[in-house]
C-alpha positions in Angstrom: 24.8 66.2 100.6 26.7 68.8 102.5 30.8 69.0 102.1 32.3 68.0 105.4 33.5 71.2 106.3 29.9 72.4 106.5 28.8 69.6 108.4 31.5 70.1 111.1 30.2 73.6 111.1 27.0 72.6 112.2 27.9 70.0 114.0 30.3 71.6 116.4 27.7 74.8 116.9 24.9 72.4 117.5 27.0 70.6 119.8 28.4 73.3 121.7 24.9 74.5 122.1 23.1 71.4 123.4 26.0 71.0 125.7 25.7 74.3 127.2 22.0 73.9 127.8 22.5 70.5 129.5 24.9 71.6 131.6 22.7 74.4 133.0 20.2 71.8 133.3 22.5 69.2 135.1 22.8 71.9 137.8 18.9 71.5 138.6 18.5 68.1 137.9 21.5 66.0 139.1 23.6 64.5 136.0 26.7 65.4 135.0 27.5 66.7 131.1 31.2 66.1 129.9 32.6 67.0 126.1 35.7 64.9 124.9 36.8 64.0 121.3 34.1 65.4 119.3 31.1 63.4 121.4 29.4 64.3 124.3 28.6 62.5 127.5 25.7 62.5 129.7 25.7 60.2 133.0 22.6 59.8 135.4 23.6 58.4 138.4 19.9 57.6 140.1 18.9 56.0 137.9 22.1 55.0 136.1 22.5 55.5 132.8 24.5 57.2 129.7 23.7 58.7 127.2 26.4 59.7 124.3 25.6 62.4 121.2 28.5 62.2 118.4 28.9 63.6 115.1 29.1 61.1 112.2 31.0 63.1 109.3 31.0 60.0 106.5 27.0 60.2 106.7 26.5 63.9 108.0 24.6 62.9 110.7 24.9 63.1 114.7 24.0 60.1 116.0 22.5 60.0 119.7 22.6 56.8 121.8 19.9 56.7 124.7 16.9 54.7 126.6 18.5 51.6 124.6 18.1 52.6 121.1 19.9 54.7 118.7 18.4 58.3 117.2 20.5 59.4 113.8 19.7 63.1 113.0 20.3 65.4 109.8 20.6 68.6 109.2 17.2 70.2 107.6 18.2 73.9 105.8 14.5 75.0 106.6 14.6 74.7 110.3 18.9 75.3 110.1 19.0 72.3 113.0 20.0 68.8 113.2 16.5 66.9 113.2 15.5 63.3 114.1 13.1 62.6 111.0 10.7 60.0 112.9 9.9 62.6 115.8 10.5 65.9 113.9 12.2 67.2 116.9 15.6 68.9 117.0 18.4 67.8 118.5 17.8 70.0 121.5 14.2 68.9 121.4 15.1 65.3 121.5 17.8 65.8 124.3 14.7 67.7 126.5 12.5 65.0 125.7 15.2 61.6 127.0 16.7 62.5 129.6 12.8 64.0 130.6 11.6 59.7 130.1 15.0 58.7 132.2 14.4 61.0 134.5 10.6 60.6 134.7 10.1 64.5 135.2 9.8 67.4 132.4 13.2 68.8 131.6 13.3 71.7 129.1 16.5 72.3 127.1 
């Protein structure tokens, strides 16, 4: 397992990076992006919902709440990404690929 201080590494890049991309994207497709505390916000007003990405350092994961269920990543050296291990997609992937189902159009991160 990675030392904490590597993980926050990570963590705050591949934050800062899928936050970036959403914002650009919130421009085009109506929802709003906001970063506070370490976690990162994503609100959908039609239809309404939010959607929350936050690190969790004990486990050395980032943890993604959204379409009612819960999506832990880790951090794979070969791809050097945070990956959900069920779908195999990255956490910029699997950000494209939710807010694409809630917003029932293709939305590419």
């Amino acid at each position: 397992m990675m030392d904490e201080q590597e993980f926050k590494k990570h963590a705050d890049h591949a934050l800062n990076s899928v936050t970036r991309a959403m914002m650009s994207a919130g421009d085009d497709f109506d929802f709003e992006v906001d970063s506070q505390a370490g976690a990162v916000t994503v609100e959908f007003v039609d239809p309404p919902a939010k959607f929350v990405i936050s690190p969790n350092t004990p486990v050395r994961q980032i943890w993604v709440s959204a379409l009612s269920r819960s999506f832990k990543l880790e951090w794979d050296v070969v791809q050097s990404a945070f990956v959900h291990r069920e779908s195999g997609e990255s956490l910029m992937k699997l950000m494209g690929t939710v807010i694409s189902k809630h917003l029932g159009q293709e939305v590419t991160l």
